[in-house]
C-alpha positions as CSV (number, residue, x, y, z in Angstrom):
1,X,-31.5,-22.0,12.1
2,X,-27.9,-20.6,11.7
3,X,-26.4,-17.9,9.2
4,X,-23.2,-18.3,8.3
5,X,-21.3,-15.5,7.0
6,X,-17.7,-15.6,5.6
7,X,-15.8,-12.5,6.7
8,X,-13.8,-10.8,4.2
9,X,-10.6,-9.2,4.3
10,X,-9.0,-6.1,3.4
11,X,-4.9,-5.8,3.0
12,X,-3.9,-2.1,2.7
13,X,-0.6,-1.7,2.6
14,X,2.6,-0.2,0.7
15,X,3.1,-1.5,-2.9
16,X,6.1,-3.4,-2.1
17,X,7.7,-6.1,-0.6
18,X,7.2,-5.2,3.2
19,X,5.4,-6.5,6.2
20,X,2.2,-6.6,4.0
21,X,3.9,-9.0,1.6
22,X,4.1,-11.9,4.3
23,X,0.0,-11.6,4.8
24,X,0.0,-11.3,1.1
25,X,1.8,-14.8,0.8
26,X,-0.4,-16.1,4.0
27,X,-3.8,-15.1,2.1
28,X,-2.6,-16.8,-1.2
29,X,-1.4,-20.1,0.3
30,X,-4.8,-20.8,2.4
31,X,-6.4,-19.6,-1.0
32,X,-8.5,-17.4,1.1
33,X,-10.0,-14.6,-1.4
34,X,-8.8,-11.4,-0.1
35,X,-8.9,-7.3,-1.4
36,X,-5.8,-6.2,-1.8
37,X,-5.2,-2.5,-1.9
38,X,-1.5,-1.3,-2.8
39,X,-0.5,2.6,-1.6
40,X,1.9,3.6,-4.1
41,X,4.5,5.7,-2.8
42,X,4.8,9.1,-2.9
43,X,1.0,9.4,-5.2
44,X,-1.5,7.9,-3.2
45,X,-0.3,8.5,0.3
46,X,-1.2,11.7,1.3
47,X,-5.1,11.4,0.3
48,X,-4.7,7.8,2.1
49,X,-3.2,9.0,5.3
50,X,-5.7,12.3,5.6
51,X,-8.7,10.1,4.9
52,X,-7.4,7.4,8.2
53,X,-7.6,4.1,5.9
């Protein structure tokens, strides 16, 4: 007997239209479900960056 498990993703990138944008696009046209956490600049990315994510 076999488990199958569906990994999930995790996008963490700048809020923007950047490199992340293209996976962005990719995730939405496979329809693949997807968490997308947005770093906006300059609020969030000095608690992001201290804490490695």
């Amino acid at each position: 007997k076999f488990i199958l498990k569906m990994s999930s993703y995790k996008l963490t990138y700048f809020n923007g239209r950047g490199r992340g944008e293209t996976t962005r696009l990719i995730f939405a046209l496979a329809a693949v479900q997807f968490e997308d956490i947005r770093i906006n600049l300059p609020d969030d990315w000095p608690g992001t960056a201290k804490a490695g994510k």
